[in-house]
Every structure is written in C-alpha cells, then in structure tokens.
C-alpha positions in Angstrom: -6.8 -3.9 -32.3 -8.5 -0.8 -32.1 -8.0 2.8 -30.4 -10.2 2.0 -27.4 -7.6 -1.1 -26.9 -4.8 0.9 -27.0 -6.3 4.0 -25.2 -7.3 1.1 -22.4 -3.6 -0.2 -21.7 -1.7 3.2 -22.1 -4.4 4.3 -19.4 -3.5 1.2 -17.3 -0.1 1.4 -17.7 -0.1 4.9 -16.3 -2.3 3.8 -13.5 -0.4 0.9 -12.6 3.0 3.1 -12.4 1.2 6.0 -10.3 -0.3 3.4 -7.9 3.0 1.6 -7.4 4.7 5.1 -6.5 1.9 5.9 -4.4 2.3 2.6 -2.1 5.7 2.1 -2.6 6.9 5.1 -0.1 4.3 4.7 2.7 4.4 0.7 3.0 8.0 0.3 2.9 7.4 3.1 5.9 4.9 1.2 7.7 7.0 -2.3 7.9 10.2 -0.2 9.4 7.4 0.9 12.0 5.8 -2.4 12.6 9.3 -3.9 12.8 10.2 -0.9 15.4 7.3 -1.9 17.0 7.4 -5.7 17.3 11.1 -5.2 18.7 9.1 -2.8 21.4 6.7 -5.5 22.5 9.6 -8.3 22.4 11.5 -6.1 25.0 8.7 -5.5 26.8 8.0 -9.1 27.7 11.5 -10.0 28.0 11.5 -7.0 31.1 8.4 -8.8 32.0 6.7 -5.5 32.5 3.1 -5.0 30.9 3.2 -3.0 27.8 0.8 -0.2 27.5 -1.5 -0.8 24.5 -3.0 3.1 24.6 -3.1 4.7 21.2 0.2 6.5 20.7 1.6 8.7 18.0 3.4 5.8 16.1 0.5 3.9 15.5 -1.9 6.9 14.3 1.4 6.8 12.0 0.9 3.0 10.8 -2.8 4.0 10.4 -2.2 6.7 8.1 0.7 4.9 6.1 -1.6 1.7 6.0 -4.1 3.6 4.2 -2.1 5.6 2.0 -0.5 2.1 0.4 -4.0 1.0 0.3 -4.9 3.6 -1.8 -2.2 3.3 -4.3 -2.7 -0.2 -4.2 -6.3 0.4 -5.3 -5.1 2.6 -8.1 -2.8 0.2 -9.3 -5.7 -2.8 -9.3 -7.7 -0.3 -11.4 -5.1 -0.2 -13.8 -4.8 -3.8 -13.9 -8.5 -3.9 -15.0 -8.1 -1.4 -17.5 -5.2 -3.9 -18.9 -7.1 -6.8 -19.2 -10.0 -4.8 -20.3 -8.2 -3.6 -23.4 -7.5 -7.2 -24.0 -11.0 -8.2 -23.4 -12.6 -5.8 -25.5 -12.4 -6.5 -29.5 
C-alpha cells in the first residue's frame, strides 16, 4: 500500500459523498414532479379531454433537475474509479 493508494481512495471517497449530495436533492425533486405529472396526464384521460403537450414551466423544471442529478451522478462514478483505481494500482 502506498501513498498514491491511499491518496486515490480518500479522493474517491470525497467524490463519491459530494456526488451523492449533489443528486440526492434534485432527483428526489424530479420524481415528486414526474409523479405530479403522471397524476396530470391520468386525469386528463379520465376527463377524456386532450392534454396539451406544449413545453411548460414544470418540465423546463424536470429538465434542469434531470441534469443536475446527472451531474452528481457523474461525480460520484468518478469517484468510484478513483476507488478501484487505488486498488488497482500497486
């Protein structure tokens, strides 16, 4: 075991737990709007009126939350590699 190891999960580590708080907020924020949303489109149909698909300021919403938790999510898979890495490397 050598510094670069230890420097490589410590890094990781971080990574990992700054990813997860990135996505965290902004996915569990998307579902309550795709849940919002599927209950929109379920009443909709049960009217039996035609839903209007036009972009609208919740989904620009969903967009942007989408992407944030992507992002963390990305951060966090970087410090995934930088885990295994350190355990890779000798």
């Amino acid at each position: 075991m050598s510094i670069l190891n230890i420097v490589l999960w410590l890094l990781g580590i971080v990574l990992i737990a700054i990813g997860y708080r990135e996505a965290k907020g902004p996915w569990d924020r998307y579902q309550v709007l795709k849940e919002q949303d599927a209950n929109e489109a379920r009443y909709a149909s049960w009217r039996g009126g035609l839903r209007d698909d036009s972009t609208t300021g919740a989904s620009v919403a969903m967009q942007i939350l989408r992407r944030q938790a992507q992002r963390g999510a990305i951060i966090a898979a970087v410090g995934f590699v930088l885990v295994f890495l350190g355990f890779l490397l000798k």
